[in-house]
VOGU-3710 file (C-alpha; in Angstrom, 3 decimals, decimal comma):
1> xxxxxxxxxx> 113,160/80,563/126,518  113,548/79,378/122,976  110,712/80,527/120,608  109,978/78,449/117,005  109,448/81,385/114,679  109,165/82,385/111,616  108,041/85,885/110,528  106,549/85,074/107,197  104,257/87,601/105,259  101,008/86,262/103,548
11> xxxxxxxxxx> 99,635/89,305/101,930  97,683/92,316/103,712  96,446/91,558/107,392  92,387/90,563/107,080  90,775/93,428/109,026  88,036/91,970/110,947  84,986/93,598/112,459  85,915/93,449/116,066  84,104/96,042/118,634  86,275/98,847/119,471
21> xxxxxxxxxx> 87,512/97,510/123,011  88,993/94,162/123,441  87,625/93,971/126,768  84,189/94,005/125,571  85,183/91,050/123,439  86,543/89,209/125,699  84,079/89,405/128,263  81,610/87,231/126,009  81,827/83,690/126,786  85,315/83,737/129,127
31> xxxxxxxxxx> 85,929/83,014/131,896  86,272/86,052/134,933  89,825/85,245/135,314  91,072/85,147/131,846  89,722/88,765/130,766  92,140/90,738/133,010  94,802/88,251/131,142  94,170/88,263/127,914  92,753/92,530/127,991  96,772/93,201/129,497
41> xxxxxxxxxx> 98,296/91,206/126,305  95,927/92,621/123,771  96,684/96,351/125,180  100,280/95,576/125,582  100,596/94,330/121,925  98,553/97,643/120,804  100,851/99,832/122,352  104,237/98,485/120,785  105,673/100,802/118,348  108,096/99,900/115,608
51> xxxxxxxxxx> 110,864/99,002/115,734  109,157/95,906/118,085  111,697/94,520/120,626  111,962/90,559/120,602  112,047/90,304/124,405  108,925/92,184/124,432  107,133/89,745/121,588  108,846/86,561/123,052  107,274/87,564/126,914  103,571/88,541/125,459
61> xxxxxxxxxx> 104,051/85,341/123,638  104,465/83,213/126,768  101,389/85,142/128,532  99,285/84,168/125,921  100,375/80,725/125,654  99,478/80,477/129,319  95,226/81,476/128,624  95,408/78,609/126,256  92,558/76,761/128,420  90,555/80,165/128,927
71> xxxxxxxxxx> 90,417/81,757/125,755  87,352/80,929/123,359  87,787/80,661/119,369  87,174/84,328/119,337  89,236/85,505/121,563  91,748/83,082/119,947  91,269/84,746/116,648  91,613/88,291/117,999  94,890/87,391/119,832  96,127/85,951/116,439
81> xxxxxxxxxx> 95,245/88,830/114,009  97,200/91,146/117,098  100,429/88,905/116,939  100,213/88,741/113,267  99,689/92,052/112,794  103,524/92,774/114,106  104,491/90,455/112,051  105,100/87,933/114,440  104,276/84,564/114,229  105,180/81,927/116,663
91> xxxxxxxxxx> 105,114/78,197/115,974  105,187/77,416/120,269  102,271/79,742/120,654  100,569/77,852/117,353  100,948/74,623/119,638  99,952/75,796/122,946  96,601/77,571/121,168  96,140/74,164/119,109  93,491/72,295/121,042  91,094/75,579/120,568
101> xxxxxxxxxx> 92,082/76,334/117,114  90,735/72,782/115,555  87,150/74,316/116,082  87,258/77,813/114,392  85,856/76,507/111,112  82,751/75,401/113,271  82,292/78,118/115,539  83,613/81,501/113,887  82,809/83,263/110,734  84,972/82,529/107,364
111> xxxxxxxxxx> 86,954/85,976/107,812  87,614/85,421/111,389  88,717/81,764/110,860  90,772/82,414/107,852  92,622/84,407/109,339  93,758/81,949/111,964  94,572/79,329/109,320  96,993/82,140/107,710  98,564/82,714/110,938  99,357/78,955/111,297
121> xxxxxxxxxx> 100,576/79,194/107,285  103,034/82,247/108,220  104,497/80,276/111,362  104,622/77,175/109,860  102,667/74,801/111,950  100,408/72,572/110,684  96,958/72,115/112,613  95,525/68,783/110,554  92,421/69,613/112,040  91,760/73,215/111,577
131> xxxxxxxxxx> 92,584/72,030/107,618  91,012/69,442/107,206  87,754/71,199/108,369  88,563/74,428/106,120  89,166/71,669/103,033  85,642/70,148/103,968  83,864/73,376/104,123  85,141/74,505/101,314  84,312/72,431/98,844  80,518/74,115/99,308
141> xxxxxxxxxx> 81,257/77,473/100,887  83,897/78,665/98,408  81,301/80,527/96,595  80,455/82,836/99,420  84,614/83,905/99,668  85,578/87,221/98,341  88,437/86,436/95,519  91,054/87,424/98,221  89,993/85,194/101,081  89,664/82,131/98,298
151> xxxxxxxxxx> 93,308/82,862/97,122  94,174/83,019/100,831  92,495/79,810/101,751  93,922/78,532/98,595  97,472/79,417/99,194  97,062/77,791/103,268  95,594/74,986/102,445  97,992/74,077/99,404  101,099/74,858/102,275  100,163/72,020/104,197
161> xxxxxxxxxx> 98,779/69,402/101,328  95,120/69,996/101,710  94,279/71,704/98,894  91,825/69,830/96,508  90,846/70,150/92,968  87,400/71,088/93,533  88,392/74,049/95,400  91,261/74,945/92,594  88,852/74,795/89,681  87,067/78,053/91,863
171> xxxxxxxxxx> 90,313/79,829/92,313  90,832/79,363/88,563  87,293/80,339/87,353  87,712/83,418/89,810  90,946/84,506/88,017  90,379/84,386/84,539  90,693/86,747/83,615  93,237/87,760/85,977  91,332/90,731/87,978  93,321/93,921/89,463
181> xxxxxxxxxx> 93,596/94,865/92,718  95,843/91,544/94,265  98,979/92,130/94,614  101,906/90,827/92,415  102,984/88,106/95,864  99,332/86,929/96,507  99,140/85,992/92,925  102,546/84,630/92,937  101,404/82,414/95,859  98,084/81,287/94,472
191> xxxxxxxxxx> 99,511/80,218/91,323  102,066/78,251/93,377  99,666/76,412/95,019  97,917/75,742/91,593  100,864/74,010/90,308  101,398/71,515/93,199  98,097/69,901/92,486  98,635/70,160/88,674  95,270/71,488/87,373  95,184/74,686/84,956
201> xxxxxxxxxx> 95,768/75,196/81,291  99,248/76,966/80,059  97,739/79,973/78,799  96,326/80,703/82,692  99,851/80,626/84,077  101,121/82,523/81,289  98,376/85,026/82,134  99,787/85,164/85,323  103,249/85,520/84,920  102,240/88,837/82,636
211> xxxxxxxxxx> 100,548/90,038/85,501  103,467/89,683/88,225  106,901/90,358/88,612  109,028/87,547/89,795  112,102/89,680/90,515  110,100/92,424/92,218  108,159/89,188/94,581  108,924/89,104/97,748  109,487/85,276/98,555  112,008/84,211/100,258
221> xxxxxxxxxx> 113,845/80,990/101,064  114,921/77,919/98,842  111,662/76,484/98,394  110,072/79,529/97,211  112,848/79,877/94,319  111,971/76,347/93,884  107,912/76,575/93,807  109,030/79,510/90,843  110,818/77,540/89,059  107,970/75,049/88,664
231> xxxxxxxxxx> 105,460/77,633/87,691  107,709/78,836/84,745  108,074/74,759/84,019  104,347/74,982/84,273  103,856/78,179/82,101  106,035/77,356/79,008  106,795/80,916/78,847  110,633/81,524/77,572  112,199/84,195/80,239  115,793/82,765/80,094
241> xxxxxxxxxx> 116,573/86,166/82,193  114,694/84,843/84,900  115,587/81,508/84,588  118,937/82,249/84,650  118,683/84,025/88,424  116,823/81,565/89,683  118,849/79,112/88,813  121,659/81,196/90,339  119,630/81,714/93,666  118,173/78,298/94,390
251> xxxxxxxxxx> 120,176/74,697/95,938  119,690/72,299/92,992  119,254/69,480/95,817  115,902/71,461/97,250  114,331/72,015/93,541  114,737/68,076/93,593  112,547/67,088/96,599  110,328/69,189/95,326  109,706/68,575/91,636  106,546/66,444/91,063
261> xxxxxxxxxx> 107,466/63,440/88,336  104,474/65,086/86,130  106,198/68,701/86,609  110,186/67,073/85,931  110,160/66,644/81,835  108,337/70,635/81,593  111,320/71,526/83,793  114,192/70,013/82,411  112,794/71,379/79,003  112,920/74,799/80,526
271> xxxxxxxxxx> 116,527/74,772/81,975  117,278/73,416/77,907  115,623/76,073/76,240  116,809/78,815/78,654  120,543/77,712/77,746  120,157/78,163/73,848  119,950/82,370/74,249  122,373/82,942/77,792  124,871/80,375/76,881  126,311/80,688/80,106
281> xxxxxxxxxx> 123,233/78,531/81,476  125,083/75,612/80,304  127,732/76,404/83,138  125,372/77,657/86,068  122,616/74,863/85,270  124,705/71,854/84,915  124,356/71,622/89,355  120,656/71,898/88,416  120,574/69,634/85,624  122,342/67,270/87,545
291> xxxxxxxxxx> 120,019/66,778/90,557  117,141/66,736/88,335  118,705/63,524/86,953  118,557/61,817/90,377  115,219/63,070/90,368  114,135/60,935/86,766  116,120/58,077/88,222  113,999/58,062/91,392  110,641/58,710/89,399  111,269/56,621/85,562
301> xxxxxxxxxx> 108,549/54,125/86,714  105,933/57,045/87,288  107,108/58,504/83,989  105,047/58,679/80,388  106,578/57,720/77,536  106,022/61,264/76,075  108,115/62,399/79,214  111,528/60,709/78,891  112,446/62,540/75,654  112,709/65,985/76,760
311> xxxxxxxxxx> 114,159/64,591/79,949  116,830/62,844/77,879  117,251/65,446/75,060  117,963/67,825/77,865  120,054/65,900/79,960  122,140/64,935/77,205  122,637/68,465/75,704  124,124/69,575/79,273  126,429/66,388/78,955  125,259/65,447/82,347
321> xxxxxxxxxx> 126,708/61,705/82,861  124,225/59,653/84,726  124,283/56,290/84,024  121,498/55,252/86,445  119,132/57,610/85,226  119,683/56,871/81,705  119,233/52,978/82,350  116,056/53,409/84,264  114,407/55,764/81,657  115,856/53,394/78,718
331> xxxxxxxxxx> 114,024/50,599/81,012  111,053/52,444/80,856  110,936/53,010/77,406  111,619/49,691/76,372  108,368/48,286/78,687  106,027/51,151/77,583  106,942/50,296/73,515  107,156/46,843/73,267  103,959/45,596/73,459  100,469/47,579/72,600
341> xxxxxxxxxx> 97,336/47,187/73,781  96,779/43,738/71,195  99,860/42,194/72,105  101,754/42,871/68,578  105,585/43,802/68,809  105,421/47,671/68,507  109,257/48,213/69,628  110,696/50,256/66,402  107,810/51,839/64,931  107,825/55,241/64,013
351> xxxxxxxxxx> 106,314/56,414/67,191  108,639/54,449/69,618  111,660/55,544/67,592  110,665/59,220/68,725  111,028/57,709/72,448  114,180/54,827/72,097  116,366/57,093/70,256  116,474/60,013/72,375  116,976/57,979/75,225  119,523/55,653/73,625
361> xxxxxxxxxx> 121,868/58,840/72,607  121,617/60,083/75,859  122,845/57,331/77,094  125,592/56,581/74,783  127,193/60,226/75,364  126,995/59,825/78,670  128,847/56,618/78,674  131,633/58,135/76,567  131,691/61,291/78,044  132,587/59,386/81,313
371> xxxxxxxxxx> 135,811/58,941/80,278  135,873/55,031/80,828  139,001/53,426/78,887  136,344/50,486/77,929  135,196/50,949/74,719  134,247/47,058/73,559  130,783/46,369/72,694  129,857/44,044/75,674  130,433/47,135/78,143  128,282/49,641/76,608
381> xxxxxxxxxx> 124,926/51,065/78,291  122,559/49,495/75,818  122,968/46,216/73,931  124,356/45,840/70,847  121,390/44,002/69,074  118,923/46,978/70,584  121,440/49,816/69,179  121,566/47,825/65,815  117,319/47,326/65,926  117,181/51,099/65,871
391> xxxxxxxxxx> 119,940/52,076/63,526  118,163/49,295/61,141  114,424/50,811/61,684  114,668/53,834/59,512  117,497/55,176/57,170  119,140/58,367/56,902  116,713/59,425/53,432  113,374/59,249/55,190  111,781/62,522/56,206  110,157/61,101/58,812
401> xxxxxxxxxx> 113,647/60,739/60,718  114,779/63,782/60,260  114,821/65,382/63,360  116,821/62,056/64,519  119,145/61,935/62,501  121,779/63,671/64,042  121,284/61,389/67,200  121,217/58,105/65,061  124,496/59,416/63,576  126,052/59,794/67,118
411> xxxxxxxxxx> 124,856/56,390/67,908  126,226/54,976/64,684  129,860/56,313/65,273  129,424/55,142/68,914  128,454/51,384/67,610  131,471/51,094/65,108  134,176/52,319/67,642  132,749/49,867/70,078  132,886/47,264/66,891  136,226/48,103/65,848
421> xxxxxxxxxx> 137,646/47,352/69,565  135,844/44,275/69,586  137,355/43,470/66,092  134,139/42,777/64,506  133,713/42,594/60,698  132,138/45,211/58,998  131,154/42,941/56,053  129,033/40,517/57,897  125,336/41,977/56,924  123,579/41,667/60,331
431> xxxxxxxxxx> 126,539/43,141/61,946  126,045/46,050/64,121  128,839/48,395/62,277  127,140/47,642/59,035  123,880/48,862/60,401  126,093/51,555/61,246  128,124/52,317/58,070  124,846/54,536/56,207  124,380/56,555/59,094  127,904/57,756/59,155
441> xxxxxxxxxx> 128,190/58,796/55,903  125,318/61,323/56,231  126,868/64,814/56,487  126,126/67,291/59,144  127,674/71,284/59,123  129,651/71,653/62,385  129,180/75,164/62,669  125,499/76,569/63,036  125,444/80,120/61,789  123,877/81,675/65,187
451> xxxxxxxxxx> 126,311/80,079/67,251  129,519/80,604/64,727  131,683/82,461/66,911  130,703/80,676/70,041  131,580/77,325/68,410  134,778/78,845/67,299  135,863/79,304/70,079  134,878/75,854/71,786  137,340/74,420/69,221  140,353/76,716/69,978
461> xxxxxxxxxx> 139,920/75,098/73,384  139,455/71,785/72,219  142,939/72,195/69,832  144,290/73,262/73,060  143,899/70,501/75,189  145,164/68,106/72,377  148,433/70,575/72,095  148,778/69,715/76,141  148,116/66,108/75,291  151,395/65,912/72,781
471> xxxxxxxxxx> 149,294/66,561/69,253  150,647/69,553/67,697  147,505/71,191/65,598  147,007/74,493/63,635  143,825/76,272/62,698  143,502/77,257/59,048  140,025/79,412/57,648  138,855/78,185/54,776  137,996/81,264/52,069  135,021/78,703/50,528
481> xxxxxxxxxx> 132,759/78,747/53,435  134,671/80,286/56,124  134,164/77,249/57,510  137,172/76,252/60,284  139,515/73,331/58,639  142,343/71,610/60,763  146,013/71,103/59,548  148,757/69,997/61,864  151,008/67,018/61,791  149,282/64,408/62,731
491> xxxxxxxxxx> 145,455/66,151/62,208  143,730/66,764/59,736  140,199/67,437/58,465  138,022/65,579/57,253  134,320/65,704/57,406  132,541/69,039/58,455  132,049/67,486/62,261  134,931/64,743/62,121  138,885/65,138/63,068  141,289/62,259/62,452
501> xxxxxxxxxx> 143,863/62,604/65,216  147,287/60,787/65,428  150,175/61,217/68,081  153,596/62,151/67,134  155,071/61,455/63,776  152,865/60,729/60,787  153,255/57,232/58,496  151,604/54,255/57,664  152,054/52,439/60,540  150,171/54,941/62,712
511> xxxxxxxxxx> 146,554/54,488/62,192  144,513/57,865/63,265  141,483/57,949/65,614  138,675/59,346/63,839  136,142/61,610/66,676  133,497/63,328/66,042  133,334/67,211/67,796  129,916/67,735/69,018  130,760/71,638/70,040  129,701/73,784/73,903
521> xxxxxxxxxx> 129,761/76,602/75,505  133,667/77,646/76,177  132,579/78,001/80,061  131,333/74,533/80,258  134,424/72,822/78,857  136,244/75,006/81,852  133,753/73,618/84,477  136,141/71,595/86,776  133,545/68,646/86,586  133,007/68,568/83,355
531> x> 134,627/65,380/81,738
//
């Protein structure tokens, strides 16, 4: 006999108010035949003793499933709180018991019939019935719940999809402030549940995550590590030490059927801020980062505008190359800032440059982190004429650009290779390289001072692989800035962030490839996958 179980906890067992002998119980309303039954189950089940033999459970399982037809809804509700009270919790006795279960709501009290809908929770079966009646009754009834049967409903109902946000605006008011006495999983749960209908202010999940322990819950399974991750997303609370093992823990291809397009930007923001302290997020995130960019390609026509730039900023800083993703969000951005509300042309304003640009230089990385041979204009991501609208919207001496400018510059030098290939000339004025040409002349420090030694050592590396490739390069230290400077046959320095490189001899005839170095984490450049 195979059994569908699953032995899943949902806080502390509700302790009804049943009379002190079953058979007294079951006498009311049932049937002659089933009290002998249903008395030898219920004294059976009382008289296991841990450790509980699965043979036993699996045989008083199949007795009970048999009084299916006999047994009233409180009978029903006895036999559940027994079973669950072992910690057992059957999904074939859950279907067997079905047909009686649909009418607890109407028939028992909320205690008794709560605690049937957690017993279908903990085995997993979904009774559309039984929730759909709990959901109806209680959208008025809520305020007679104690707080612990309201975060109990709460956290059943939101299992299966029925949880409303009438009912989570009570479970809110009722914890804040967030009282004592429920215990660090319960809360854990509730808050859970919270997220998935996306109600709550920051500062109440914050509240809550001060009040629990995520390493100390005990949750189990991908999806839980999933639902977790989404309540820190949710919370904009910086724990990088928790981010980091549940990043560790969870399959990046589960957090992606579950992320909600409204919860994906807070997320991906998360995973980027988490890898600017541990560094080695940038290794152990990239899987993560990299299903979460199937999950913006799926979901860029649900997305704001105000969502694409975190996703982009922090899909581009893990170098994650997804051309589809990048295309639909740049599609996206293009229809949300082209046209306003009175049908003028609002494309490269200030406000959509915050949105294009972002998008546009995560896009352009992408594309030549991909290591494609085709450089030429015609096969990059993102037309020419767009890339030269935005480099032409703003220059590199207004304030109001300044926190772009480092992406416009990446842009720019990605424009004039693309130009050079394609033989364009740089004197033409509407060209795109001389929309180009002021953005690459604006300096930018390669080395930041709290990531110094870390950068350091991402250009050893770098030297390294252009040694393997046939460039022979040296390292010198400057004694000015102690900035790093490059000297080699072939290399040298030039601008703080910029390297010309040349193969073999030096001479006139050999024309060097200028690059720019945009530095990472040492472990990422030794990911196999990484380009």
């Amino acid at each position: 006999l195979t059994q569908r179980v699953r032995a899943v906890s949902w806080g502390q067992p509700w302790r009804f108010a049943w009379p002190q002998r079953e058979a007294a119980t079951c006498a009311q309303g049932a049937p002659a035949a089933s009290v002998g039954g249903l008395s030898k189950v219920l004294t059976e089940l009382r008289g296991l003793k841990p450790p509980y033999e699965t043979l036993d459970l699996v045989r008083l399982t199949t007795e009970a499933a048999k009084l299916s037809d006999e047994l009233n809804c409180r009978q029903l509700a006895l036999l559940l709180h027994r079973f669950g009270n072992l910690g057992w919790h059957s999904a074939a006795l859950c279907e067997a018991l079905s047909g009686r279960a649909e009418k607890a709501v109407l028939e028992l009290s909320p205690a008794e019939w709560i605690g049937v809908l957690q017993y279908y929770t903990s085995a997993g079966y979904h009774q559309a019935a039984l929730c759909q009646e709990a959901a109806v009754w209680s959208r008025e009834g809520a305020k007679e719940l104690h707080l612990h049967q309201l975060v109990a409903l709460g956290s059943s109902l939101a299992h299966f999809g029925h949880l409303d946000k009438i009912l989570g605006e009570q479970i809110i008011r009722a914890l804040s402030p967030v009282p004592e006495g429920l215990d660090n999983d319960s809360l854990l749960r509730i808050a859970v549940a919270l997220v998935s209908i996306n109600i709550g202010r920051r500062r109440f999940y914050q509240d809550i995550l001060r009040c629990t322990s995520m390493e100390a819950a005990h949750l189990d399974g991908q999806l839980w590590q999933a639902h977790l991750l989404l309540l820190l997303a949710k919370a904009e609370m910086a724990k990088p030490s928790v981010m980091l093992g549940l990043v560790r823990r969870v399959d990046p291809q589960v957090v992606r059927q579950a992320v909600p397009a409204f919860l994906l930007p807070l997320l991906v923001r998360q995973l980027h801020a988490a890898a600017l302290v541990p560094e080695v997020m940038l290794l152990d995130g990239r899987p993560l980062a990299l299903a979460l960019s199937q999950a913006a390609a799926a979901a860029a026509g649900k997305l704001r505008a105000t969502h694409l730039v975190p996703i982009a900023n922090g899909l581009g800083f893990y170098g994650i190359h997804a051309p589809e993703c990048y295309e639909a969000m740049w599609r996206r951005a293009t229809k949300i800032t082209k046209r306003g509300p009175d049908g003028r042309d609002y494309a490269y304003d200030r406000g959509a440059l915050q949105i294009l640009v972002p998008v546009a230089w995560a896009s352009l990385t992408s594309h030549c982190a991909s290591g494609s041979t085709s450089t030429k204009s015609t096969d990059l991501p993102i037309e020419a004429a767009e890339l030269t609208k935005l480099l032409r919207a703003t220059s590199p001496k207004d304030l109001r650009a300044k926190n772009l400018r480092q992406q416009l510059r990446q842009i720019a030098l990605c424009v004039l290779q693309a130009e050079s290939v394609a033989g364009s000339r740089d004197g033409e004025p509407k060209s795109p390289a001389a929309a180009a040409a002021p953005w690459v002349k604006v300096k930018k420090a390669f080395f930041s001072k709290h990531r110094e030694s870390r950068q350091k050592r991402v250009l050893r590396e770098w030297l390294k692989r252009l040694k393997e490739r046939g460039v022979r390069t040296e390292m010198v230290q400057t004694t000015v800035d102690d900035a790093f400077a490059l000297r080699a046959h072939g290399v040298r320095s030039t601008k703080q962030d910029e390297v010309q490189v040349a193969l073999g001899s030096s001479g006139p005839e050999k024309k060097p490839l200028l690059v720019t170095v945009w530095a990472k984490h040492a472990a990422l450049l030794a990911a196999a996958d990484d380009p």
